[in-house]
C-alpha positions in Angstrom: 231.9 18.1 150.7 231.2 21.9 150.1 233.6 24.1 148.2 234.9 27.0 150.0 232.7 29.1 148.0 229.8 27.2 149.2 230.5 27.6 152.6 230.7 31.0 152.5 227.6 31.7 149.9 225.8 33.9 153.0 229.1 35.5 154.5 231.0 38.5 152.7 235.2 38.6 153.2 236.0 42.4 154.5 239.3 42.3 152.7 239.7 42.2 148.7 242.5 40.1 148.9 240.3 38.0 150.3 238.1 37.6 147.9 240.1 37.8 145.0 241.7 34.2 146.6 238.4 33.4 147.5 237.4 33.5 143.9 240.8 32.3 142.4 242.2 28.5 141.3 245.9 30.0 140.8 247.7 33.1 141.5 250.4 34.6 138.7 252.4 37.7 138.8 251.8 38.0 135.2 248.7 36.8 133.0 251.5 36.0 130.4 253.2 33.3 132.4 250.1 31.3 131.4 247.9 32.8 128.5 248.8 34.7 125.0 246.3 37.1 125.2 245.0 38.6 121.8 242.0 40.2 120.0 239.5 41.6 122.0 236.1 39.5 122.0 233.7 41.9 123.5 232.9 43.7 126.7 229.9 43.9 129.4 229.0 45.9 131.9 231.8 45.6 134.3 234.1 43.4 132.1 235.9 42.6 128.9 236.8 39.7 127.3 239.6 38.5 125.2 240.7 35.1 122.6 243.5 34.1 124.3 245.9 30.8 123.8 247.3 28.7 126.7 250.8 28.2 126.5 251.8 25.0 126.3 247.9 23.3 125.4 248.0 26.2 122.5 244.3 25.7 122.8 242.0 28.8 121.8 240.1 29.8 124.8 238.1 33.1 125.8 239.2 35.3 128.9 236.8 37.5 131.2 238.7 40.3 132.7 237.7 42.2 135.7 239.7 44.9 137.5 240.0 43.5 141.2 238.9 46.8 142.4 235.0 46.1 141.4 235.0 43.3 143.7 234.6 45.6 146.3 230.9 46.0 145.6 228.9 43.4 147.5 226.2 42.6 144.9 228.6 42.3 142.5 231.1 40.1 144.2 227.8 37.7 145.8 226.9 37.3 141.9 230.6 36.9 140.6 231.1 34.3 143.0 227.4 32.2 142.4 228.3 32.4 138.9 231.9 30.5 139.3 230.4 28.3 141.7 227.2 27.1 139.5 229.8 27.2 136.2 231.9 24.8 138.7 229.3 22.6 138.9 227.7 22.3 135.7 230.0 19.9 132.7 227.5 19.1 130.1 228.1 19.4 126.3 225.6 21.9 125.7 226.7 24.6 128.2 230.0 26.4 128.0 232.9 24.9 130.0 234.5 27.0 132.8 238.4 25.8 132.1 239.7 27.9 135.6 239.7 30.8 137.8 243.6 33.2 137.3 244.8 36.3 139.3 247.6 38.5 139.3 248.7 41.9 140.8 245.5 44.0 139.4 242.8 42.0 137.7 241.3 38.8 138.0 240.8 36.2 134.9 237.1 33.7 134.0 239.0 31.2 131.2 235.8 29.5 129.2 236.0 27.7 126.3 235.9 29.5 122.9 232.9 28.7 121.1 233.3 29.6 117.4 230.0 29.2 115.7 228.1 32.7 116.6 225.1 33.5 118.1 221.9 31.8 117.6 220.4 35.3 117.6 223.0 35.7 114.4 221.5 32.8 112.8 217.9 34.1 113.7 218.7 37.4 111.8 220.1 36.2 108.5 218.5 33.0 108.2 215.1 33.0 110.4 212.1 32.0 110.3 213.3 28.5 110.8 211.8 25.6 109.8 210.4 23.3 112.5 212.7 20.6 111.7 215.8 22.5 112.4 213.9 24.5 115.4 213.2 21.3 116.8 217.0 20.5 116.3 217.8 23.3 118.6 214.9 23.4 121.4 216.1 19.2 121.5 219.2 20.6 122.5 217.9 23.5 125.0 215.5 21.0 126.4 218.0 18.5 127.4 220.5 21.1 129.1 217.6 22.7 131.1 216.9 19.0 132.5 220.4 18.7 133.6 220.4 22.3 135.5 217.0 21.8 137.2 218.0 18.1 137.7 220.8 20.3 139.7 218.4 23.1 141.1 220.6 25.5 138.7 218.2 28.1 136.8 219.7 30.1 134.0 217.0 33.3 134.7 218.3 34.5 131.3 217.0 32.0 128.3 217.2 33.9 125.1 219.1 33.2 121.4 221.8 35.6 122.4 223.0 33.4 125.0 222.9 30.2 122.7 226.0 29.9 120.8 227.0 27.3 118.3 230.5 25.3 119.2 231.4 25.9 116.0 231.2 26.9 112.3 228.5 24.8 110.7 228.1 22.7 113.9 224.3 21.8 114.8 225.9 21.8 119.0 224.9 24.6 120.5 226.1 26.0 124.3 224.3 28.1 127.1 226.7 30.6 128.2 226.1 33.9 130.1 225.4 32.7 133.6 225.4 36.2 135.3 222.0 35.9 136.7 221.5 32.0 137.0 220.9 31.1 140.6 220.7 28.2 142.4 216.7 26.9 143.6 215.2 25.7 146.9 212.0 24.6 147.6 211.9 27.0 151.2 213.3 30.0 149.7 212.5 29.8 145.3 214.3 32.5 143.8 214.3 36.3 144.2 214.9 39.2 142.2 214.0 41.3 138.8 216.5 39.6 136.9 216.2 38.2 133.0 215.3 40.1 129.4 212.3 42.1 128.8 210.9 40.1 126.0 211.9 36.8 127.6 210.9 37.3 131.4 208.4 35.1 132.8 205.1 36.8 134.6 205.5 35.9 138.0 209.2 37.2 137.8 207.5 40.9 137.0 204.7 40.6 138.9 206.7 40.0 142.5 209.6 42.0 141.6 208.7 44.5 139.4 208.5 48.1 139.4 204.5 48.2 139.9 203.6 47.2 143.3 205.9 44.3 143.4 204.2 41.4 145.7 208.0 40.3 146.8 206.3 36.6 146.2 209.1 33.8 145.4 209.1 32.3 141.6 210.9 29.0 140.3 212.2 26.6 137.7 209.0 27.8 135.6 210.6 31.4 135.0 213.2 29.3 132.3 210.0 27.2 130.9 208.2 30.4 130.1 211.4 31.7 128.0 211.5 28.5 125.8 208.3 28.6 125.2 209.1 32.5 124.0 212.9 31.2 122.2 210.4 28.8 120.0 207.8 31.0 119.2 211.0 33.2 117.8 212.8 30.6 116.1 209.5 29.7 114.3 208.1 33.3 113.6 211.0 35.8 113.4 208.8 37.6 115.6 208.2 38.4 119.4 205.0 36.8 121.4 204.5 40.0 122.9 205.6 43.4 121.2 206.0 46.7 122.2 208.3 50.3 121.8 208.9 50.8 125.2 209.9 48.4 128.6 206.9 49.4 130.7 204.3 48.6 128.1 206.2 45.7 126.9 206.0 43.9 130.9 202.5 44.9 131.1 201.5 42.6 128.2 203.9 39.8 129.7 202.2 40.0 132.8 198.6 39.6 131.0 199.7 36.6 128.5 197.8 37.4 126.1 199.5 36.6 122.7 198.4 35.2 119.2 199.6 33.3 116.4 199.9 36.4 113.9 200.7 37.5 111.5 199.0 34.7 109.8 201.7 34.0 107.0 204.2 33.8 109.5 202.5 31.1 111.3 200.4 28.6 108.2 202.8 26.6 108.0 203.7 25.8 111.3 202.3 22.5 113.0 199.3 22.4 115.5 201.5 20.4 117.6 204.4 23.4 117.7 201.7 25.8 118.4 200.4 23.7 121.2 204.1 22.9 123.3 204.0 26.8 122.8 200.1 28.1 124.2 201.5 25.3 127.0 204.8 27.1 128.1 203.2 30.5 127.9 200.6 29.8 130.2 200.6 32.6 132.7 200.1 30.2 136.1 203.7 28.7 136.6 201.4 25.7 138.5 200.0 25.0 135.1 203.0 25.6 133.1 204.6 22.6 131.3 207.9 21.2 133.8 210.5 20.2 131.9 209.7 16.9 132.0 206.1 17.3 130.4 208.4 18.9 127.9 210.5 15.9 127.2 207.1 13.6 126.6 205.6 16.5 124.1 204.9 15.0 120.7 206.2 17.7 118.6 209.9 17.3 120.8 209.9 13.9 122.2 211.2 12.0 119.5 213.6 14.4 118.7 215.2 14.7 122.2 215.6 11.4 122.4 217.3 10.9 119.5 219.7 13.9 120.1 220.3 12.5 124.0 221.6 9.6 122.3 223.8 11.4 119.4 225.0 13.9 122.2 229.1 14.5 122.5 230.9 13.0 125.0 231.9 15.3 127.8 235.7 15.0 129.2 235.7 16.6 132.3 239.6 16.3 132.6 240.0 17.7 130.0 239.7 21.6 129.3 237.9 21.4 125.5 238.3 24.7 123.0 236.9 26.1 120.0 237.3 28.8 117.0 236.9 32.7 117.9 233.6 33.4 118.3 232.5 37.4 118.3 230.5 37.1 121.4 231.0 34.6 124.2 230.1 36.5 127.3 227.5 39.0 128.3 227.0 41.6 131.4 227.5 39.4 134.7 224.0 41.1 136.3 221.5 41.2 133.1 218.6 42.9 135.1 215.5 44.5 133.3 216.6 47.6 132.4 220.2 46.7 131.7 222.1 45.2 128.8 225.1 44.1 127.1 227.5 45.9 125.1 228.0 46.3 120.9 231.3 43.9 120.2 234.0 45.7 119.3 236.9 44.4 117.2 240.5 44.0 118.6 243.9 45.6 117.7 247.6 43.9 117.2 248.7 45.6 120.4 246.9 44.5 123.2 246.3 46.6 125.7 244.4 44.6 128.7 241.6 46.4 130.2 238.9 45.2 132.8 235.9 47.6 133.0 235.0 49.1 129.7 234.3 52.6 129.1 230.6 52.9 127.8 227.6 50.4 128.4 224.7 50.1 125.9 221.9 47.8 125.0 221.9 44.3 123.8 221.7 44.1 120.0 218.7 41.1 120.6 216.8 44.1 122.2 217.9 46.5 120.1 216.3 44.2 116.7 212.8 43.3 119.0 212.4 47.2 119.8 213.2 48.6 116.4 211.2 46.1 114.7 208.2 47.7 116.9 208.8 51.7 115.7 206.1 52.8 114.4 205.2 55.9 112.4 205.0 59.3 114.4 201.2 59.4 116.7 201.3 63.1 117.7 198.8 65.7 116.1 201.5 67.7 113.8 202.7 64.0 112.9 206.6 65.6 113.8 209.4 62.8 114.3 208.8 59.2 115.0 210.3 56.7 112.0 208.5 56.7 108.9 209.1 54.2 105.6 209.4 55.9 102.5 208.2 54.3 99.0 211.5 53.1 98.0 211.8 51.3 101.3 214.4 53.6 103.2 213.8 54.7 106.4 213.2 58.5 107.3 214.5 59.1 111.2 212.7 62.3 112.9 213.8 64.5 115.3 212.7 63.1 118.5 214.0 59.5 117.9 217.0 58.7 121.0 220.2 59.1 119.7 221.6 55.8 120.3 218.0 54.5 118.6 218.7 56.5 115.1 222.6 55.2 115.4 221.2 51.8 115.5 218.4 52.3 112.7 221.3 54.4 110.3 223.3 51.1 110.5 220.4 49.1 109.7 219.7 51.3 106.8 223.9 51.2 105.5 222.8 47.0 106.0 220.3 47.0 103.2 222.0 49.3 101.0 225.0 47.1 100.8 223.0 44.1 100.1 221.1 45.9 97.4 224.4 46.6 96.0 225.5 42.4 96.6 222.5 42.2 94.8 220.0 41.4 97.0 216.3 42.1 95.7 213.6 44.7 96.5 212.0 44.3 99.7 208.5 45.4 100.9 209.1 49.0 103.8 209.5 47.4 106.9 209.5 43.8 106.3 211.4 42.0 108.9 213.5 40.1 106.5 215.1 43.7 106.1 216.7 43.8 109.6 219.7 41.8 108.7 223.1 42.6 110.8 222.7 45.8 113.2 226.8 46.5 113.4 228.9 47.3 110.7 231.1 44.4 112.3 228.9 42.1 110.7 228.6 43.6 107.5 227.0 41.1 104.5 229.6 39.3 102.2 230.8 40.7 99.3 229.4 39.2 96.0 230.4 35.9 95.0 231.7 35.2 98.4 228.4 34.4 100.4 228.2 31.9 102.9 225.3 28.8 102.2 222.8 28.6 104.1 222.4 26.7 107.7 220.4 23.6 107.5 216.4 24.3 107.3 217.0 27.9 106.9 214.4 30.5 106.2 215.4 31.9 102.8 216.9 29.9 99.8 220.5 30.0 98.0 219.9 30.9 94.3 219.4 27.8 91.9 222.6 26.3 90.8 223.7 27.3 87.1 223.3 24.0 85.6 223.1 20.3 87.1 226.2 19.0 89.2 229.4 17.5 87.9 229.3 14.0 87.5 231.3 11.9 90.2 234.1 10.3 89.3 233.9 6.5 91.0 237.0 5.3 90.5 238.2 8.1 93.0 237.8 7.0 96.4 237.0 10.6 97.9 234.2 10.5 95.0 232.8 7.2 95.7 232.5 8.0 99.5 230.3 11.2 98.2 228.3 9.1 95.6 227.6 7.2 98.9 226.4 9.7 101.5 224.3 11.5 98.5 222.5 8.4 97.9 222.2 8.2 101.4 221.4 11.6 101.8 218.4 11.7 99.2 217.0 8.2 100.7 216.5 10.1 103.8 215.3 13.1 102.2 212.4 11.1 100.1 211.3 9.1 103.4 211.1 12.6 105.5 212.9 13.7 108.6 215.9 14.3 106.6 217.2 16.9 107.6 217.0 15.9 111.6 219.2 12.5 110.5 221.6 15.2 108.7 221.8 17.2 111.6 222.5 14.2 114.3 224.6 12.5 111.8 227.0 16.5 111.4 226.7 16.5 115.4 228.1 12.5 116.0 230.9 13.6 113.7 231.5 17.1 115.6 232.1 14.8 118.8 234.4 12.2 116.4 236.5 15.1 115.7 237.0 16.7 118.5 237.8 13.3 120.4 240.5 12.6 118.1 241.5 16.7 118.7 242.2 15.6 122.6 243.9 12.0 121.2 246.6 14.6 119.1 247.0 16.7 122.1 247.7 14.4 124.6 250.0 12.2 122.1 251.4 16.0 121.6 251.8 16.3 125.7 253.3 12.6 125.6 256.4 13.6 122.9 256.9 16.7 124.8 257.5 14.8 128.0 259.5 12.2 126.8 261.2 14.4 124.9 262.2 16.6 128.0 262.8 13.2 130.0 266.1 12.5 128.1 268.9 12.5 130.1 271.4 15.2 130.0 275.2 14.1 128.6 276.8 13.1 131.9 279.6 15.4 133.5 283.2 14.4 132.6 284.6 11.9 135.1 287.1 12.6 137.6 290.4 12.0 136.7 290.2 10.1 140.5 287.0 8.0 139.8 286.6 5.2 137.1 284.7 6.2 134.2 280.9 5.2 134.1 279.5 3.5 131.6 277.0 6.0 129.3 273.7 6.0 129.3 272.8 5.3 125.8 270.2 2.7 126.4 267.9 4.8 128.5 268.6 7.7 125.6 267.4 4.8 122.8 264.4 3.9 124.6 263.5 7.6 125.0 264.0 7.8 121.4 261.9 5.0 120.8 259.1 5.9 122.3 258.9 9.7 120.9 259.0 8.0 117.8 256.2 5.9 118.3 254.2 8.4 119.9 255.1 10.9 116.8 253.9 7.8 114.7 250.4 7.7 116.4 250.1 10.6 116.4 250.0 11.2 112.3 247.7 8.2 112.0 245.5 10.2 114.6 245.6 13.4 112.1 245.0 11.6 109.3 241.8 10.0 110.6 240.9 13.3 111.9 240.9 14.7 108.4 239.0 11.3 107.3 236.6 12.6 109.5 236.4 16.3 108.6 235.9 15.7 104.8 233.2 13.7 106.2 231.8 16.1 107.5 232.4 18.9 104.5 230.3 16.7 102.4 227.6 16.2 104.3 227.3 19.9 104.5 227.6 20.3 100.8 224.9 17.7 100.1 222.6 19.7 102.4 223.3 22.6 100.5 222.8 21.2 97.4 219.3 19.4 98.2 218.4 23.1 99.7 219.2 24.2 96.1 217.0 22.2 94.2 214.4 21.9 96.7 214.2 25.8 95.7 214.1 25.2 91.8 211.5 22.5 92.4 209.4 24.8 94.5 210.5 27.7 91.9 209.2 25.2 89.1 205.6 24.5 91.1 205.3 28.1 90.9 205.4 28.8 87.3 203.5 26.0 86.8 200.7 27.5 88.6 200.8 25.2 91.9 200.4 27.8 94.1 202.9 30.5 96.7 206.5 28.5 97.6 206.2 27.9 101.3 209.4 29.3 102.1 208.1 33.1 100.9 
């Protein structure tokens, strides 16, 4: 049976109120009679968005916050409410769960899920290129939740890495989120509509409802084939199929689909077979275009997916699942050409709740792609523009937009604090110097940075000397004499680091299942505990004397202690589980550190140029 929101997709309530309750699962005088809100998260172009804790769950979760008042702007109320509606609809472990709908007096409340393991864009920046086994470890991923939305006639319209986030620190799982402009498909009326990213959009999407004699012809599911084909070309290049400093030039080369495999050392070590799912998606005729079940049967993927369908996490729909912080969960609700999200901006003690923000700007994914396209000054007298100079700093003319030279100054205070950290020389206007492009994300101070991910672009430095030997008699140190052995088996027969990955994801989904065993056996105690009975009132000096209730009381008492038991063998398996984990991660590290010695050895030895330079 329809929703009420379905039912009323093609009608618009005069009244607010109306569709604030439209819009709403429950209604609260106050936001803090059901959520702690906190730090601020981020902000889009009519929202902002907030960590917050549920009282009673204590669970992490991320809160959109609109002032009710925007709602009274048709297009953005039609979008608000096919956004709920398809997040309503869609429960899969790689797309962000939509936990409810709140409203009070002024403002109304979208509670997701707080993912905690940043950006995939993030990832991209520090760590890219990738290598194709852990590319293929994400696109497996990205393939399989497009088949579930198209199986659903749900398109996202907006595929790019900013709106892939990892569910958590160091967790291979990554989430779509950012359905502002996803819409639901039909075979009479397709889809409609300039929206998506410039460097992401599809050509039929420009070419009917673009700014150049737009045909007004209907596109489809294609539109979100075309932008994985573009999110793997990225993810194995660093670098953008089609390039260009300004919008209108940029959507003219979409539009023509011309693109090439260059430059060349960004590209010889990738596999014919990658190159080939890529020529396939980017082909300009969506009739020609790879569905995303010619995807699935691809033989660079298909292995891959199938093996990651059958690793994938279990997905409790009862049950509303949360994560760590993350510095950017959602984005603008309507991400249309031309328009973008926000800079995050980092939160105070006092809270102050605030719907619409006070300044808009552009999307720190199209900030990199556009600055990474500057070039040097073209007019006659050779005045402004963005020059390198020798020493690799950048020189910002006159005639650079303001919020352009911001951007490039903080790109510049980037590199000169990880030549500080110690970073080496690189060569003016290498990619690999755009690193972090807010000074949110400043790099690590030394001796505190981070390992790599798995399959990573660049290398840790070598260790300083062989690692400790592993004490057997310890049980902790058998266990990791075991999973190294296991772990360097794997890496000799190939397709390592894909059976690392799977095996870090399986154990994700362990521990997160035993998460939702420790808060339901906490839910339990607190309801049994509550479900004592009171001390009974003093007789009446009329009526006989009742016996007390003491057994009920002992039973009660029983039973929170058993639950209480359970509930530490739970942890304690949990935390099994989650050194587990930890040294599966450090093994990685470790075989990426003397993968680089070995490669560092064949180098000095006159075996020719590491492939990871």
């Amino acid at each position: 049976m329809p929703s009420d929101l379905e039912k009323t997709l093609g009608e618009f309530p005069e009244k607010l109120e109306d569709r604030v309750n439209l819009l709403a699962d429950v209604s609260v005088t106050d936001i803090a009679q059901r959520y702690r809100m906190q730090n601020v998260l981020g902000s889009g172009a009519q929202a902002t968005v907030y960590q917050a804790i549920k009282k009673g769950s204590q669970r992490k979760t991320a809160v959109k916050v609109l002032d009710q008042k925007e709602l009274e702007d048709d297009d953005l109320f039609d979008a608000l409410r096919m956004e709920i509606m398809i997040l309503k609809q869609l429960k899969h472990p790689y797309i962000v769960n939509l936990i409810e709908v709140v409203r009070d007096v002024e403002r109304i409340y979208i509670v997701q899920e707080c993912l905690g393991g940043g950006e995939l864009f993030e990832q991209l920046l520090a760590k890219g290129p990738f290598k194709e086994d852990y590319a293929l470890v994400i696109f497996a991923q990205v393939a399989i939740a497009v088949d579930y939305m198209h199986s659903l006639d749900v398109v996202h319209r907006d595929l790019k890495a900013e709106n892939l986030v990892f569910a958590a620190k160091g967790s291979p799982v990554i989430k779509f989120i950012d359905y502002g402009g996803a819409c639901t498909w039909t075979k009479e009326e397709g889809l409609t509509g300039l929206v998506g990213t410039p460097q992401y959009v599809a050509p039929e999407v420009v070419t009917g409802y673009g700014e150049n004699e737009p045909t007004g012809e209907p596109y489809g599911k294609g539109c979100d084939l075309w932008s994985m084909g573009v999110l793997l070309y990225v993810m194995l290049s660093k670098t953008m199929p089609f390039r260009a400093k300004e919008v209108d030039q940029l959507l003219k080369q979409v539009v023509r689909a011309k693109f090439t495999f260059r430059p060349d050392d960004k590209w010889k070590g990738v596999s014919d077979d990658a190159k080939d799912l890529i020529s396939k998606l980017l082909t300009k005729d969506p009739t020609k275009r790879l569905t995303i079940a010619q995807v699935r049967a691809h033989p660079w993927c298909a292995d891959a997916i199938k093996r990651t369908a059958e690793t994938m996490p279990k997905m409790e729909l009862e049950k509303d699942k949360s994560e760590k912080n993350v510095a950017s969960l959602f984005k603008p609700m309507m991400q249309r050409i031309g328009s973008a999200a926000n800079r995050m901006t980092a939160g105070s003690e006092k809270v102050e709740i605030v719907g619409k923000p006070k300044t808009k700007g552009v999307s720190r994914e199209q900030q990199y792609w556009y600055a990474m396209e500057i070039s040097p000054p073209t007019n006659t007298n050779k005045e402004g523009g963005v020059r390198f100079r020798p020493d690799g700093t950048i020189d910002i003319g006159g005639n650079v937009p303001e919020g352009m030279q911001e951007m490039l100054a903080e790109i510049q205070r980037a590199k000169a604090a990880r030549g500080d950290a110690g970073g080496g020389a690189s060569s003016p206007g290498a990619p690999s110097d755009f690193v972090r492009l807010d000074s949110a994300h400043a790099p690590p101070p030394p001796g505190n940075k981070p390992p790599p991910p798995p399959g990573g672009g660049g290398m840790p430095p070598p260790p300083a000397g062989p690692p400790p030997p592993v004490d057997l008699s310890d049980p902790a140190g058998a266990t990791l004499a075991v999973l190294q052995t296991e772990n360097e088996a794997a890496s000799k027969q190939g397709g390592g680091q894909m059976d690392t990955l799977l095996l870090m994801s399986a154990k994700d989904a362990e521990i997160q299942s035993l998460r939702d065993e420790i808060d339901e056996a906490r839910r339990e105690i607190a309801a049994l505990k509550s479900s004592r009975p009171s001390a009974p009132p003093p007789p009446s000096p009329m009526a006989p004397p009742t016996p007390p209730s003491a057994g009920l009381a002992a039973e009660a008492e029983e039973r929170a202690e058993k639950a209480e038991a359970e509930l530490a063998e739970v942890k304690q398996a949990m935390t099994k589980l989650t050194a587990k984990l930890n040294a599966v991660s450090t093994l990685y590290t470790e075989a990426a550190q003397r993968e680089a010695v070995l490669r560092l050895q064949i180098e000095q030895g006159g075996g020719g140029t590491p492939a990871y330079q």
